[in-house]
C-alpha positions, -999 to +999 in steps of 0.1 A: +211+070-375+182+045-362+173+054-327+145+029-309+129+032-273+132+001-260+110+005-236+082+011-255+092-015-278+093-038-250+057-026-236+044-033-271+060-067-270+049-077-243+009-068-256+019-089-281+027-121-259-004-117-240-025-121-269-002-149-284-013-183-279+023-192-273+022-161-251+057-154-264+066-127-289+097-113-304+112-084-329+147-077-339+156-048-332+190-043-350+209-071-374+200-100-397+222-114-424+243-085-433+256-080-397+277-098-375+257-081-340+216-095-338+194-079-307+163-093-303+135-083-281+117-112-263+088-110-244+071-141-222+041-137-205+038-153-169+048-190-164+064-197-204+091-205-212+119-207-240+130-245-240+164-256-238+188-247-263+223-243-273+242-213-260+251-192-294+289-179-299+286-152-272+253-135-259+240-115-232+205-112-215+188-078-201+156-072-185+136-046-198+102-054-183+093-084-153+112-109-139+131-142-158+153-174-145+177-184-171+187-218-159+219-235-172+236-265-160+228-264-117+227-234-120+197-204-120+200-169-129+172-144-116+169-112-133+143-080-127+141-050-149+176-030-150+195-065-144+221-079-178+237-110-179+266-127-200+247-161-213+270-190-204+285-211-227+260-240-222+227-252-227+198-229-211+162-222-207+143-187-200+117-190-176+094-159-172+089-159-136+066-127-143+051-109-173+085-102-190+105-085-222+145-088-226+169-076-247+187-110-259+217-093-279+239-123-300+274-120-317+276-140-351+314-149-353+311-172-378+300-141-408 
């Protein structure tokens, strides 16, 4: 059994970002090819932001460190540290209203 602390992992992260020139780094934390589940740990600093995309299959958000917007369609989605969301089905942006890390867990349907 693999256990990780995810707040560490998202403190580390989030060191990570600040030092980035994209001020944005990442690490998976469980998945890849061989599994159908991916989780991901995202940290932002301040003020960047993950561009539009496509919403995947079915996805969910939580925030481990800061504050985010995830903006889809009209609508905008403000999340602090304890807060999870169910990603719509539509294209979205991740604003990181504050220094932030999330857990950005993704179901692969398709494997």
């Amino acid at each position: 059994m693999e256990s990780t602390n995810l707040t560490d992992l998202a403190v580390r992260q989030l060191d990570a970002a600040r030092e980035a020139s994209s001020g944005r780094a990442a690490v998976t934390v469980h998945g890849g090819r061989e599994h159908r589940l991916r989780q991901t740990v995202i940290a932002l600093r301040a003020g960047e932001r993950l561009g539009e995309h496509d919403a995947p299959d079915e996805a969910t958000l939580q925030v481990l460190e800061g504050e985010v917007a995830l903006h889809a369609g009209g609508d905008t989605w403000r999340g602090r540290v304890g807060d999870h969301l169910a990603i719509p089905q539509q294209r979205h942006d991740l604003e990181a209203l504050s220094d932030a890390a999330v857990l950005l867990t993704v179901a692969n349907h398709e494997r």
